[in-house]
C-alpha positions in Angstrom: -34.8 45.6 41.8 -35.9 47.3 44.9 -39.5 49.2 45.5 -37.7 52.6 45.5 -35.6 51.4 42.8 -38.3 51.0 40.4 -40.2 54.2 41.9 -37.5 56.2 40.3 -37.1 54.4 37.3 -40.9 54.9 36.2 -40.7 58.5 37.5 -37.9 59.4 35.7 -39.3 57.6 32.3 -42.7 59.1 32.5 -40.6 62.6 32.6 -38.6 61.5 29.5 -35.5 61.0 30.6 -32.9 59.6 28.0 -31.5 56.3 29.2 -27.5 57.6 29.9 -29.4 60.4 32.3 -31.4 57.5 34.3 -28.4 55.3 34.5 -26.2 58.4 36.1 -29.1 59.4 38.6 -29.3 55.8 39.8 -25.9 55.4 40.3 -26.1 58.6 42.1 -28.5 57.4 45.0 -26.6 53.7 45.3 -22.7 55.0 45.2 -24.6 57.2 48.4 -26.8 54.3 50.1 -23.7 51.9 49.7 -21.2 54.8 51.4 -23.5 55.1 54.2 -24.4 51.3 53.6 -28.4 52.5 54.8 -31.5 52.8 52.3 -30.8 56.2 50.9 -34.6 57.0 52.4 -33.4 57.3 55.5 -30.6 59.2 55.2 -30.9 63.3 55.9 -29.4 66.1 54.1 -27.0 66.5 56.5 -25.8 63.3 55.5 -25.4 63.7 51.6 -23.8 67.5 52.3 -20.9 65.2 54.0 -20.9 62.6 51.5 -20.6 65.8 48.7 -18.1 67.6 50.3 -16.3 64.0 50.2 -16.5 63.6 47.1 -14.7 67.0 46.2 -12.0 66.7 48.6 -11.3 63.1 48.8 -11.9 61.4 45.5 -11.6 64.8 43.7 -14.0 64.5 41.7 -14.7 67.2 38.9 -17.5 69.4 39.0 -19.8 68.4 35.8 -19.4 64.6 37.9 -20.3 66.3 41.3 -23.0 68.3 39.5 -24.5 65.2 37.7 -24.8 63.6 41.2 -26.3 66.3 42.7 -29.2 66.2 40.2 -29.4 62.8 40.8 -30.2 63.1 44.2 -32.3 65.9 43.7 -34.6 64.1 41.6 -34.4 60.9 44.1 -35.4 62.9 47.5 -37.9 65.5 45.5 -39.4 64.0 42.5 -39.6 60.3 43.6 -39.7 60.4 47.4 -41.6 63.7 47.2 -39.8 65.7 49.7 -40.0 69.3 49.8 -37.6 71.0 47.9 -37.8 74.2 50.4 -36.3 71.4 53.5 -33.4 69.6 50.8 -31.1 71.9 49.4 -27.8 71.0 48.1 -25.9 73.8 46.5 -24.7 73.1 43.0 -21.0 73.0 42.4 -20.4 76.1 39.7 -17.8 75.0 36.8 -15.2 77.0 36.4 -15.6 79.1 33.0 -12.8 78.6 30.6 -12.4 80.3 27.1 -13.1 78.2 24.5 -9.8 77.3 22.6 -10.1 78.4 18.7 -8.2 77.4 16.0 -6.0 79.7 13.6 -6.2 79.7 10.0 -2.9 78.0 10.2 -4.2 75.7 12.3 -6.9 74.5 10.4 -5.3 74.6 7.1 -2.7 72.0 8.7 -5.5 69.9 10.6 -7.6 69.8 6.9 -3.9 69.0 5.1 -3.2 66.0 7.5 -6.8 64.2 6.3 -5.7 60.8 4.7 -8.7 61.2 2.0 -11.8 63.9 0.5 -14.1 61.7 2.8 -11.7 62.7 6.1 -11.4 66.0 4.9 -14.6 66.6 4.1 -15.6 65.5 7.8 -13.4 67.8 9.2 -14.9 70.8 6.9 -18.3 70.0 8.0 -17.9 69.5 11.7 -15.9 72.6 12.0 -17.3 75.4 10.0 -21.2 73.9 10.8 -19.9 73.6 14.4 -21.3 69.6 14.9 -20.9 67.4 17.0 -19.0 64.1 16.3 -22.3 62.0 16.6 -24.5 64.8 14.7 -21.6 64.1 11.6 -21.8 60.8 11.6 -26.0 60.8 12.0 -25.8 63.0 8.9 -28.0 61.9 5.5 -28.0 63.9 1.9 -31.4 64.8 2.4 -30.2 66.8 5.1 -28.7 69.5 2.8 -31.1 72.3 1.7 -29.3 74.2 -0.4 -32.4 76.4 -0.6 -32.5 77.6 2.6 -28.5 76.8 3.4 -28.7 74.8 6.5 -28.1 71.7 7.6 -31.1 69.7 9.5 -29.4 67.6 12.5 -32.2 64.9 13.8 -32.1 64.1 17.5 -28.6 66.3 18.5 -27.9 66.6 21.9 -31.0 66.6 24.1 -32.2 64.5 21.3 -33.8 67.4 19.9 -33.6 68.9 16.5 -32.2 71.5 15.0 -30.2 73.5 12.4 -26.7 74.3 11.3 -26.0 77.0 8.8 -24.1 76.0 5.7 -22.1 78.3 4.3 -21.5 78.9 0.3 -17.8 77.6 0.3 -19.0 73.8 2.7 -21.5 73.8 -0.4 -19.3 73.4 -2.7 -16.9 71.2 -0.8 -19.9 69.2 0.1 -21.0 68.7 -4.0 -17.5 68.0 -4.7 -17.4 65.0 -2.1 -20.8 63.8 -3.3 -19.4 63.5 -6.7 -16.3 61.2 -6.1 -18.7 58.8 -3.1 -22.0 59.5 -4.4 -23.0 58.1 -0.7 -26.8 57.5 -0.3 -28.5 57.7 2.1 -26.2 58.9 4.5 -23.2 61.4 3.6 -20.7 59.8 5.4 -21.2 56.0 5.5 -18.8 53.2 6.9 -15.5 52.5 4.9 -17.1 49.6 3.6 -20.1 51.3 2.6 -22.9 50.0 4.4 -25.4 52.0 5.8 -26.3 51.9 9.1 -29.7 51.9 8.9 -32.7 52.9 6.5 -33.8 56.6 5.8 -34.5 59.0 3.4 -32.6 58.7 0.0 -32.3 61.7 -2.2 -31.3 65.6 -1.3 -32.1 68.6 -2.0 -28.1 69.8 -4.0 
C-alpha cells in the first residue's frame, strides 16, 4: 500500500465513509494513475478533464459511474492532497431525469398472483406499498411493526441511516395474517430453512 494510498484510506474513514464508497473512490484515483501510468499527484486537471471526457465518449461509460469517479477524485486532490477546491474543478456529469415507471392495479394484482407462497407474497406487499428496498425487507424484524403509531422502523437503510416507513391498515392485516401461518421470530422474513441470520430483538408490538 502506498503513502498516498493509505493517506486517503484514513482520511476517508475518519469522515465515515461506508466501505463500498472507499473502495469506488480508490479505484477512481488508480484506473486514472494507471491510464496516465504517473502517481495521480502529479497529474493536473487538465489531465483528468481529458481522462473524463474519455471515459464518456470512449468507454461510454454511464453517468451515475462517471459521477462516482468524479467524487472520487474530488475527495483524492481536495480532501487528502489538500488542494484548493477554487484551482480543481471538474464539472459533474447531470443524469438524465426519467419518470419513474408505476405499476397499474392490474399490474400489481398479477405480480402478487404469480407469488409461489403467503411468505412471497407477503414480501411483495410489503416492499411495494411501504416503498423498501430489497435489503431494508430482508433486514426486517417483528419488533419493527408498531402498530401504534403504524410505521415500519428500517435500521441502517441506505446511507446506513434509519428511518420510517408508513404502514397502512390493509399491510397490517396482511402482515398479522403471514405472522399467523410462519410465526417467524426474530426476523419477519427468515431463510427457507428458517434460520436466523443473526440475533436481535424477539417480540413486536401486533
Amino acid at each position: 500500500m502506498t503513502t498516498l494510498q493509505q493517506r486517503m484510506i484514513e482520511a476517508m474513514t475518519v469522515r465515515g465513509l461506508v466501505p463500498s464508497t472507499q473502495q469506488a473512490y480508490l479505484r477512481a484515483v488508480r484506473d486514472l494513475a494507471a491510464y496516465y501510468n504517473r502517481r495521480p499527484d502529479t497529474l493536473s486537471t487538465r489531465d483528468m478533464q481529458r481522462y473524463l471526457l474519455m471515459l464518456h465518449e470512449e468507454r461510454s461509460l454511464t453517468y451515475s459511474t462517471c459521477n462516482t469517479i468524479v467524487h472520487g477524485l474530488r475527495f483524492f486532490y481536495v480532501t487528502t492532497l489538500g488542494r484548493s477546491a477554487m484551482h480543481f474543478t471538474i464539472p459533474l456529469a447531470k443524469e438524465p431525469s426519467k419518470l419513474p415507471i408505476i405499476l397499474s392495479r392490474h399490474d400489481v394484482r398479477q405480480l402478487l398472483a404469480a407469488a409461489e407462497s403467503l411468505r412471497d407474497q407477503t414480501i411483495l406487499k410489503v416492499t411495494y406499498n411501504a416503498g423498501l428496498r430489497a435489503s431494508e425487507v430482508v433486514h426486517l424484524q417483528i419488533a419493527h411493526i408498531d402498530s401504534r403509531r403504524m410505521c415500519l422502523r428500517i435500521v441502517q437503510g441506505k446511507g446506513q441511516k434509519d428511518r420510517e416507513a408508513l404502514l397502512s391498515p390493509r399491510l397490517l392485516q396482511d402482515l398479522r395474517a403471514y405472522w399467523r401461518v410462519y410465526r417467524p421470530d426474530p426476523w419477519l422474513f427468515p431463510g427457507r430453512d428458517g434460520s436466523q441470520r443473526e440475533q436481535g430483538d424477539a417480540g413486536a408490538n401486533r
